[in-house]
DSSP file (Angstrom, degrees, kcal/mol; ACC not computed):
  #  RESIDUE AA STRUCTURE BP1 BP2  ACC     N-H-->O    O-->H-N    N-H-->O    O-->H-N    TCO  KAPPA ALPHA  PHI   PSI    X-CA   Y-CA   Z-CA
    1    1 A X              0   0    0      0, 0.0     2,-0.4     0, 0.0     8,-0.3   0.000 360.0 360.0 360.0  32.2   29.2    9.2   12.0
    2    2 A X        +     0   0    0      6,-0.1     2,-0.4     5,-0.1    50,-0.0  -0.915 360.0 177.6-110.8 153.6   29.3    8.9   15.8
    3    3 A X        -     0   0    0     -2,-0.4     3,-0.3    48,-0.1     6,-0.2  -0.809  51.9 -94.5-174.6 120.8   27.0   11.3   18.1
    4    4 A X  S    S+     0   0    0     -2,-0.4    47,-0.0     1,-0.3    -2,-0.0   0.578 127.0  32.7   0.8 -42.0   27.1   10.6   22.0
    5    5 A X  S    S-     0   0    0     46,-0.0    -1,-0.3     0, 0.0    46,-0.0   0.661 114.4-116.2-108.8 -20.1   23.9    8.3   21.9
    6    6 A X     >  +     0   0    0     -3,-0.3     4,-1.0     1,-0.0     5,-0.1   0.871  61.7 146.1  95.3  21.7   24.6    6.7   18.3
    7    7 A X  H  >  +     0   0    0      1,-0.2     4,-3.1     2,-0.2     5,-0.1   0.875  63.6  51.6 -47.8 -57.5   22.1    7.8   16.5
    8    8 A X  H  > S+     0   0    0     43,-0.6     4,-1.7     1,-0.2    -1,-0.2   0.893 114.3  50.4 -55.4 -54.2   23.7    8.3   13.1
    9    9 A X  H  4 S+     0   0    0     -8,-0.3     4,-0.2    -6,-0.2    -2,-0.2   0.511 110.3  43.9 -96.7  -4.0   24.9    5.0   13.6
   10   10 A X  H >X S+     0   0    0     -4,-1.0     3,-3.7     3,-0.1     4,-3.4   0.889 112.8  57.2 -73.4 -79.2   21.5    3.1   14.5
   11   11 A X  H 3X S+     0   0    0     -4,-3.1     4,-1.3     1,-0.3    -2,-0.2   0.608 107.5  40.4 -40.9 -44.9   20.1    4.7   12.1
   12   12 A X  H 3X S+     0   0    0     -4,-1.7     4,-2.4     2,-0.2    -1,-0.3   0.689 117.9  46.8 -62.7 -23.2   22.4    3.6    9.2
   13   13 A X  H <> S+     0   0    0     -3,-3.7     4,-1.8    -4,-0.2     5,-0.2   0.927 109.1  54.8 -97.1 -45.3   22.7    0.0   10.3
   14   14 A X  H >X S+     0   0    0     -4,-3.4     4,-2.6    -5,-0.2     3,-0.9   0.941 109.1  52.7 -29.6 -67.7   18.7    0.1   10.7
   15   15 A X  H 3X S+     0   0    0     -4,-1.3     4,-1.8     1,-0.3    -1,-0.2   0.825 112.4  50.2 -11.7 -69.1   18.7    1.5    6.6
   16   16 A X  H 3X S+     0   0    0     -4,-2.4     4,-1.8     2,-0.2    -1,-0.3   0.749 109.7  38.8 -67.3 -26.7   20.6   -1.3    6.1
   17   17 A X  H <X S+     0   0    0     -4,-1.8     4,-1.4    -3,-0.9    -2,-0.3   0.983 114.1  56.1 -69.2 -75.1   18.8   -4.1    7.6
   18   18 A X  H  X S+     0   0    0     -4,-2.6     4,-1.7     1,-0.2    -2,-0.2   0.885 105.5  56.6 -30.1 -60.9   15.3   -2.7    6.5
   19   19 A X  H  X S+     0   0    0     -4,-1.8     4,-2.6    -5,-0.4     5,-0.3   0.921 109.1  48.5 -52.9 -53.8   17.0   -2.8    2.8
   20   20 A X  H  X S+     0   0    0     -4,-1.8     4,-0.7     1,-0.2     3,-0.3   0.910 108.1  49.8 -26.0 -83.6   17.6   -6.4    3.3
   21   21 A X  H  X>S+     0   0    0     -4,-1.4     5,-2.2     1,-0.2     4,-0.7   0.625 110.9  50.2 -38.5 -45.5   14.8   -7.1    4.3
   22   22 A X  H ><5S+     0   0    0     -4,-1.7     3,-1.0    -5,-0.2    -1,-0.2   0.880 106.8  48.6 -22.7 -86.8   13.2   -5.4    1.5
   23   23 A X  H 3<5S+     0   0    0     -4,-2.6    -1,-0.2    -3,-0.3    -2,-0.2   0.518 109.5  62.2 -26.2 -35.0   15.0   -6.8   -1.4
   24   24 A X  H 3<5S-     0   0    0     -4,-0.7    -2,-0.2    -5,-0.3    -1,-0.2   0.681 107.7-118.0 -99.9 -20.8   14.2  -10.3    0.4
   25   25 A X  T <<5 +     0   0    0     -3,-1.0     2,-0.8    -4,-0.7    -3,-0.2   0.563  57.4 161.9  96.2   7.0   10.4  -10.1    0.2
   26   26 A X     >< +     0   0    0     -5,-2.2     4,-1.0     1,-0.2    -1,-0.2  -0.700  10.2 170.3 -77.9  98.8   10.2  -10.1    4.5
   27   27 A X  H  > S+     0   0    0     -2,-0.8     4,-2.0     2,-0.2     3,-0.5   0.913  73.9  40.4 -64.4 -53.2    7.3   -9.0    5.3
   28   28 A X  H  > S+     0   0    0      1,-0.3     4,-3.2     2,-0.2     3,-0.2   0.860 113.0  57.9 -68.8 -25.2    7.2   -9.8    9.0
   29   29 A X  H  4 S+     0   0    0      2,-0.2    -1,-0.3     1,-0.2    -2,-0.2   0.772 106.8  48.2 -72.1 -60.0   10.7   -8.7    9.1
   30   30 A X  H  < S+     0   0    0     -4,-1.0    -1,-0.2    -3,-0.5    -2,-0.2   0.704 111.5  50.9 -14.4 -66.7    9.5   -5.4    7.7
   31   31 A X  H >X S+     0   0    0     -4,-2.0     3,-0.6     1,-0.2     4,-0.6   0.830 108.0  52.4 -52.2 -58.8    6.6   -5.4   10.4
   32   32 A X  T 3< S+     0   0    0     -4,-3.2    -1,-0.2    -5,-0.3    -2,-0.2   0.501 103.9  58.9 -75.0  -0.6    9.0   -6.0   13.1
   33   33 A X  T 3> S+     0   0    0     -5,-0.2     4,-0.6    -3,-0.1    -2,-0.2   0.316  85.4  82.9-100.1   2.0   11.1   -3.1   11.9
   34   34 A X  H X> S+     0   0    0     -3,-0.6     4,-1.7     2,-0.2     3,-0.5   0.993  86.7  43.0 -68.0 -81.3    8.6   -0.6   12.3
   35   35 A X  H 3X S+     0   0    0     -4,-0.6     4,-1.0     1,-0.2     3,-0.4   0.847 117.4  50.8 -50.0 -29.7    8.5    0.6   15.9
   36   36 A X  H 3> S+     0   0    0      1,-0.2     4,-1.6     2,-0.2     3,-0.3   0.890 113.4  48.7 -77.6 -32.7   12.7    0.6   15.9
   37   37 A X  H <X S+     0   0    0     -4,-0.6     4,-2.6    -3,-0.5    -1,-0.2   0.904 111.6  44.2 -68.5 -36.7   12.3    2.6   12.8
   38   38 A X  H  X S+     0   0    0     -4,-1.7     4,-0.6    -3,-0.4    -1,-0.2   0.545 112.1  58.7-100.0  -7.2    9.5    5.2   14.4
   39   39 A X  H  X S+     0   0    0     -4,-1.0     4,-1.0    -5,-0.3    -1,-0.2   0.804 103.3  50.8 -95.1 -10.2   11.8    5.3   17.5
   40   40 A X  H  X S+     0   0    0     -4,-1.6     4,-1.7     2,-0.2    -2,-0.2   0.744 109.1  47.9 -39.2 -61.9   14.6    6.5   15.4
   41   41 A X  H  X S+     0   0    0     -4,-2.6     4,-1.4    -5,-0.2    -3,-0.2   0.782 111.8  50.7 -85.6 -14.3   12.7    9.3   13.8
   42   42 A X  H  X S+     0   0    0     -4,-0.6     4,-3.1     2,-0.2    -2,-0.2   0.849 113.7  44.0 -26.3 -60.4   11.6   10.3   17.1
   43   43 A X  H  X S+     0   0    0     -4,-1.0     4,-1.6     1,-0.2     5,-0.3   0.916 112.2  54.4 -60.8 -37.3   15.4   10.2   18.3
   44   44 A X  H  X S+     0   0    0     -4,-1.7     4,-1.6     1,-0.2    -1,-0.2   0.941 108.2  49.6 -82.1 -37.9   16.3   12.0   15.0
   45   45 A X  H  < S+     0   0    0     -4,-1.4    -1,-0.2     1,-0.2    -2,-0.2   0.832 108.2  56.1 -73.3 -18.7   13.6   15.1   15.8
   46   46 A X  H  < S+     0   0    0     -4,-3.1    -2,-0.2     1,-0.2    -1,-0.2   0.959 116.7  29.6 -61.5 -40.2   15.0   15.4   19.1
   47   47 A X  H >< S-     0   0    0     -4,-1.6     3,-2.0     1,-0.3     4,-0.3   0.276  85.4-171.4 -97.2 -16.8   18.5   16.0   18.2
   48   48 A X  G ><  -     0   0    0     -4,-1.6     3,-0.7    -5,-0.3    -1,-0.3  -0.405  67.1 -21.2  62.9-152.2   17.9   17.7   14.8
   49   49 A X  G >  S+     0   0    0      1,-0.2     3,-2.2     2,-0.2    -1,-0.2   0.722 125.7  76.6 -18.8 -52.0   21.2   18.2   13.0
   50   50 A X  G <  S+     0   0    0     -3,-2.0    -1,-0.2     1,-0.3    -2,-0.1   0.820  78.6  82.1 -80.9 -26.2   23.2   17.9   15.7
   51   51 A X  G <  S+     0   0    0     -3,-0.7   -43,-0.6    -4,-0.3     2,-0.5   0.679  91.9  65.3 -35.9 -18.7   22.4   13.6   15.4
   52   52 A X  S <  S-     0   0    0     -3,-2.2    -1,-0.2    -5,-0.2     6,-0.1  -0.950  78.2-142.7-156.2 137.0   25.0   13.6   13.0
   53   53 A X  S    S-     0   0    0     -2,-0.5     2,-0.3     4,-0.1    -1,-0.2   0.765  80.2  -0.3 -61.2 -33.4   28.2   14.1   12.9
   54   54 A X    >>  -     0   0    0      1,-0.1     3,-1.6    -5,-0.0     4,-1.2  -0.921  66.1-110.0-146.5 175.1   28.6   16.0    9.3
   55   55 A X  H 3> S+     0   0    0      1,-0.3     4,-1.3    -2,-0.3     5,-0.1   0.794 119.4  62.7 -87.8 -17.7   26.6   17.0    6.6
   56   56 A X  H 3> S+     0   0    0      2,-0.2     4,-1.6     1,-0.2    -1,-0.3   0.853 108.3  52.9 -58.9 -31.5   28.3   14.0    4.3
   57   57 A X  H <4 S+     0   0    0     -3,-1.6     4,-0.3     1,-0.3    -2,-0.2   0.766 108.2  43.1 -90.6 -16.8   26.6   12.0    7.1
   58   58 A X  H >< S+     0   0    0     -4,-1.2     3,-0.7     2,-0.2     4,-0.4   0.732 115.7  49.4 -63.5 -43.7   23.4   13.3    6.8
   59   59 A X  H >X S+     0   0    0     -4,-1.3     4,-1.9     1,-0.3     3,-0.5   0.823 106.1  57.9 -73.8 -40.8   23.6   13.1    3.2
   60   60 A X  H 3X S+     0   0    0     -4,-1.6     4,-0.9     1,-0.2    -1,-0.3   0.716 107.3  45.4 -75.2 -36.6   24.7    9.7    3.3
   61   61 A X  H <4 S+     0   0    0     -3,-0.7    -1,-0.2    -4,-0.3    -2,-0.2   0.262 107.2  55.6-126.7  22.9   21.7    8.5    5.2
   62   62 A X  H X> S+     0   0    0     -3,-0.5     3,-1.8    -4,-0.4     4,-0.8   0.715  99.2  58.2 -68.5 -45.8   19.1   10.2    3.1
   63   63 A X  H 3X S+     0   0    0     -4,-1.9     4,-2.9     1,-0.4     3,-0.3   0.903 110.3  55.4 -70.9 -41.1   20.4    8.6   -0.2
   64   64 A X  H 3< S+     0   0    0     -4,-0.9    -1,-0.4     1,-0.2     4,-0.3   0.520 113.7  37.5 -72.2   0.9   19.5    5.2    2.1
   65   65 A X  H <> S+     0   0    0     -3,-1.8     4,-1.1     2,-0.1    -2,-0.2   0.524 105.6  56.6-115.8  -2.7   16.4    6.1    2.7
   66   66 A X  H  X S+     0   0    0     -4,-0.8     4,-1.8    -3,-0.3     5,-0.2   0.792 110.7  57.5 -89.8 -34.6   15.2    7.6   -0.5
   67   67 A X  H  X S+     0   0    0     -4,-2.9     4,-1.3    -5,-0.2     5,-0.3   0.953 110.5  43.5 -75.6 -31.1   16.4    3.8   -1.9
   68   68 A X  H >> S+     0   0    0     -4,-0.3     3,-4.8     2,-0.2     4,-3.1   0.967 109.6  51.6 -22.1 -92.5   14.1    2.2    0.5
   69   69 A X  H 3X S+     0   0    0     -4,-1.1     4,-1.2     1,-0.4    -2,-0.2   0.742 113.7  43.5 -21.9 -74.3   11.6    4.3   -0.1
   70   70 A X  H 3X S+     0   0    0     -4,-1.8     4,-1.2     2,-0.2    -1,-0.4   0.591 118.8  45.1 -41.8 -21.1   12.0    3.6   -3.9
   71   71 A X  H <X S+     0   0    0     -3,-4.8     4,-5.3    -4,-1.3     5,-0.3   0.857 112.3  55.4-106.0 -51.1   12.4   -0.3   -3.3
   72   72 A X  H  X S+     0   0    0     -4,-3.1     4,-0.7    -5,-0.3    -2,-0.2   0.739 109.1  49.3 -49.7 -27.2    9.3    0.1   -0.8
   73   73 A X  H  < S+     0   0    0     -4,-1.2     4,-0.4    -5,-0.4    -2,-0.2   0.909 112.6  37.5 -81.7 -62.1    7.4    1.5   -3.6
   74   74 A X  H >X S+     0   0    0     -4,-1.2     3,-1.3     1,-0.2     4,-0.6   0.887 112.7  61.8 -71.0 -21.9    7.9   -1.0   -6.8
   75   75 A X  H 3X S+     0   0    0     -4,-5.3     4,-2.3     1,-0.2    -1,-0.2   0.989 106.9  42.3 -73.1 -18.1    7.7   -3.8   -4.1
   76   76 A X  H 3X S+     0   0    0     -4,-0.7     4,-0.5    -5,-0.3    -1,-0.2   0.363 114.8  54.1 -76.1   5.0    3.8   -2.3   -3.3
   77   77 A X  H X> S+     0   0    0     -3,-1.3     3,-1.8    -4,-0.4     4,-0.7   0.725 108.9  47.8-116.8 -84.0    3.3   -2.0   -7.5
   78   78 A X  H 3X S+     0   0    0     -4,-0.6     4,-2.1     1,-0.3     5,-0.4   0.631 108.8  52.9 -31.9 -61.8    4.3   -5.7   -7.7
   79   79 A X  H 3X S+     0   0    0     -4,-2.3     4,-2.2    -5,-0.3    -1,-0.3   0.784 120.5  36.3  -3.6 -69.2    1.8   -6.6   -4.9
   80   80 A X  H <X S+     0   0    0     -3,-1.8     4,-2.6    -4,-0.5    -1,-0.3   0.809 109.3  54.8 -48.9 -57.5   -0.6   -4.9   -6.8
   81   81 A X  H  X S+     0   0    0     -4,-0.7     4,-2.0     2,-0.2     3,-0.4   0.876 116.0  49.5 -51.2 -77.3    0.5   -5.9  -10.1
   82   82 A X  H  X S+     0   0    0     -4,-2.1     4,-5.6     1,-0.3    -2,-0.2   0.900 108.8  45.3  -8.5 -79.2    0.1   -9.5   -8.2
   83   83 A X  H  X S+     0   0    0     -4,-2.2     4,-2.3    -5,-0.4    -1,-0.3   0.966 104.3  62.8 -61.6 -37.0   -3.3   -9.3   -6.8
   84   84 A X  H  X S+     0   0    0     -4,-2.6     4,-0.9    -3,-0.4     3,-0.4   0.980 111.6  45.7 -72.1 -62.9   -4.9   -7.7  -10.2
   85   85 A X  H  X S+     0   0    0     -4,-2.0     4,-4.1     1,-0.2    -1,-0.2   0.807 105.0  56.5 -32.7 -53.9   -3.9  -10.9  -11.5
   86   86 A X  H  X S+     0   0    0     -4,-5.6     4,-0.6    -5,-0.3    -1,-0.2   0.965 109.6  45.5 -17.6 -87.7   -5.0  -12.9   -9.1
   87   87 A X  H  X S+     0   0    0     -4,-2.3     4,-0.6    -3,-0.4    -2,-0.2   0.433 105.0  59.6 -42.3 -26.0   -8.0  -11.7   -9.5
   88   88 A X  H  < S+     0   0    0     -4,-0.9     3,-0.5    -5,-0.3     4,-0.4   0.883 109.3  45.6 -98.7 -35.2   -8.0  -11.9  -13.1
   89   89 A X  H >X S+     0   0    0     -4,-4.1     4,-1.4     2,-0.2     3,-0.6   0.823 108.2  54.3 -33.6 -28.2   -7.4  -15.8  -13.0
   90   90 A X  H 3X S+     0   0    0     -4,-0.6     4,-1.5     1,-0.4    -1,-0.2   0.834 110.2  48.4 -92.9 -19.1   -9.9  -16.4  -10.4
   91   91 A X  H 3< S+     0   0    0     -4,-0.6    -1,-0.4    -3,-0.5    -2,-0.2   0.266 113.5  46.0-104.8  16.1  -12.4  -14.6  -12.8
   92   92 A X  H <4 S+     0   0    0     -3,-0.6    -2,-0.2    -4,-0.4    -1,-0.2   0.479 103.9  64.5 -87.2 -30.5  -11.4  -16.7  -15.9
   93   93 A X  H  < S+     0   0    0     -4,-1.4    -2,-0.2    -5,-0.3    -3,-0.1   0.959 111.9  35.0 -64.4 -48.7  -11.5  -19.8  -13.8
   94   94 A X  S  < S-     0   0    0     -4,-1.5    16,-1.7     1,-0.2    17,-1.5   0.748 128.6 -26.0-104.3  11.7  -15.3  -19.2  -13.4
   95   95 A X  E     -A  109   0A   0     14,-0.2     2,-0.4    15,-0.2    14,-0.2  -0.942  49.6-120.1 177.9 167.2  -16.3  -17.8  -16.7
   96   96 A X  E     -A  108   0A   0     12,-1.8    12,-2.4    -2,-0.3     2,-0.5  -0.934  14.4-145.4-124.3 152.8  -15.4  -16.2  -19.3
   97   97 A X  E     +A  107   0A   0     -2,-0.4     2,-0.2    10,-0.2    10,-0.2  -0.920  44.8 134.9-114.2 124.9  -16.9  -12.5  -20.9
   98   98 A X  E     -A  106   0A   0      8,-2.6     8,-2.1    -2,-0.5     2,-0.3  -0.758  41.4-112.7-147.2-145.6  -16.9  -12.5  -24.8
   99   99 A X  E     -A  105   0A   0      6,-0.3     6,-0.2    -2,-0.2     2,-0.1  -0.971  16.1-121.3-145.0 160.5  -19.2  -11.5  -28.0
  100  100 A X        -     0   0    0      4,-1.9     3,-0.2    -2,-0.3     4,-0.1  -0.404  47.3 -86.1-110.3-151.4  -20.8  -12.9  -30.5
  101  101 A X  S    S+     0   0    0      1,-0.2    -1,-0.1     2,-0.1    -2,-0.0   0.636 129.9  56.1 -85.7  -5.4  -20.3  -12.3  -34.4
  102  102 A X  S    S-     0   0    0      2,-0.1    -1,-0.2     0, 0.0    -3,-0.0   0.853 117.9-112.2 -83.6 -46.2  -23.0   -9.1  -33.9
  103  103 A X        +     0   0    0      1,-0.3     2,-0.4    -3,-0.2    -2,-0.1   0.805  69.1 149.8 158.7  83.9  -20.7   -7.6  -31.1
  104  104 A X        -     0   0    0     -4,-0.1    -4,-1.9     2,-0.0    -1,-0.3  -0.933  49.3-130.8-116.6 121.1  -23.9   -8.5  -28.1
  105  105 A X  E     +A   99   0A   0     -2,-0.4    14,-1.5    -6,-0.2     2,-0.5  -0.453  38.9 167.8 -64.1 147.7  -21.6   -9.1  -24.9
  106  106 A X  E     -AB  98 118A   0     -8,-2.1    -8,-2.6    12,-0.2     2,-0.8  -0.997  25.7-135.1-150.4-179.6  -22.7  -12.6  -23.2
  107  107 A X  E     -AB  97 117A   0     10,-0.6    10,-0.6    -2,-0.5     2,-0.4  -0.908   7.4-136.6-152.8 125.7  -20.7  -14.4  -20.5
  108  108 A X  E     -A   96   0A   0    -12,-2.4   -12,-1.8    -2,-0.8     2,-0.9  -0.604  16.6-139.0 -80.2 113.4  -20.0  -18.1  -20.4
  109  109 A X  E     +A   95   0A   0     -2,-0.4   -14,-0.2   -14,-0.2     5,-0.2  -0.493  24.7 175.0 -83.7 111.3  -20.5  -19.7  -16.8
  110  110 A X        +     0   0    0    -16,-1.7   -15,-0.2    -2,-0.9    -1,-0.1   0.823  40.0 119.4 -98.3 -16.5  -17.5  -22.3  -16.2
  111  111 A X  S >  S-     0   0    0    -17,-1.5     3,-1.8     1,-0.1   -17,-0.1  -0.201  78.9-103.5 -27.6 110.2  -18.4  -23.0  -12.9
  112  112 A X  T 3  S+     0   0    0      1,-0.3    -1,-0.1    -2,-0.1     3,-0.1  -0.452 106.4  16.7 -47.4 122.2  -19.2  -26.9  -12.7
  113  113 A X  T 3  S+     0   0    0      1,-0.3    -1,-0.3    -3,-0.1     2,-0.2   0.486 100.3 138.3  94.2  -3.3  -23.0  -27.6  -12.6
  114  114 A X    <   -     0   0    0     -3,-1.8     2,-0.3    -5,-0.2    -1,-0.3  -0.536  58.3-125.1 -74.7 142.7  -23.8  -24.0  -13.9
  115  115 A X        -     0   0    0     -2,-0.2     2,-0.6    -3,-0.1    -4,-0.1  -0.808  34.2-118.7 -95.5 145.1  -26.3  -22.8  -16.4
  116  116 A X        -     0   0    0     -2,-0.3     2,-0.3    -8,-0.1    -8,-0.2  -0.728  34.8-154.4 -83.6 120.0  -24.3  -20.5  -19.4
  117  117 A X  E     -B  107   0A   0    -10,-0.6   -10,-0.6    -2,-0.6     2,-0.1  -0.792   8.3-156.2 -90.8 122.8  -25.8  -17.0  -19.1
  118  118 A X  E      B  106   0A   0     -2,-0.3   -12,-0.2   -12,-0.2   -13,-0.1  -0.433 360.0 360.0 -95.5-175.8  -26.0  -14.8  -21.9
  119  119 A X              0   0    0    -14,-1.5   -13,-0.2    -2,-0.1   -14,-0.1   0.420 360.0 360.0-122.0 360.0  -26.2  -10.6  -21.7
């Protein structure tokens, strides 16, 4: 996988590192892996093809970057997954939305010092 400047081989050990990182929940790690990453695909449109030494090597360092990609993807649906929760504690924490035995919505203020509001 070696090419005159190394490309092929940046590029793979980058892959890997990122993956690390990934897997590990390092965000700044991530952050800080960004510009090496966007000088890489820079490097990789200069050279085309020619970046890599065979088409197994090419092949080889797609299949690492489509698992990124995939790992980069459920770790931003966890995030999410995360924060909507968040968010749904923080809005049990100050009240609660229910009904009464006529199905009329009203919402219960939990808030300390609060008056209970009905709808």
């Amino acid at each position: 996988m070696e090419h005159s400047d190394g490309t092929a081989e940046r590029l793979t050990d980058f892959l890997r590192r990122e993956r690390r990182a990934i897997l590990a929940g390092d965000l700044p790690e991530l952050i800080a892996l960004a510009p090496e990453g966007a000088r890489l695909v820079e490097a990789i449109e200069g050279h085309g093809r020619a970046a890599f030494a065979a088409a197994a090597d090419l092949a080889a360092i797609k299949a690492q970057a489509e698992t990124n990609r995939r790992l980069l993807e459920a770790a931003l649906a966890g995030i999410g997954a995360a924060r909507r929760r968040l968010a749904e504690v923080a809005r049990a924490r100050d009240g609660l939305d229910t009904y009464d035995r006529h199905g009329a919505a009203q919402s219960i203020d939990l808030r300390p010092g609060r008056v209970e509001r009905r709808a």
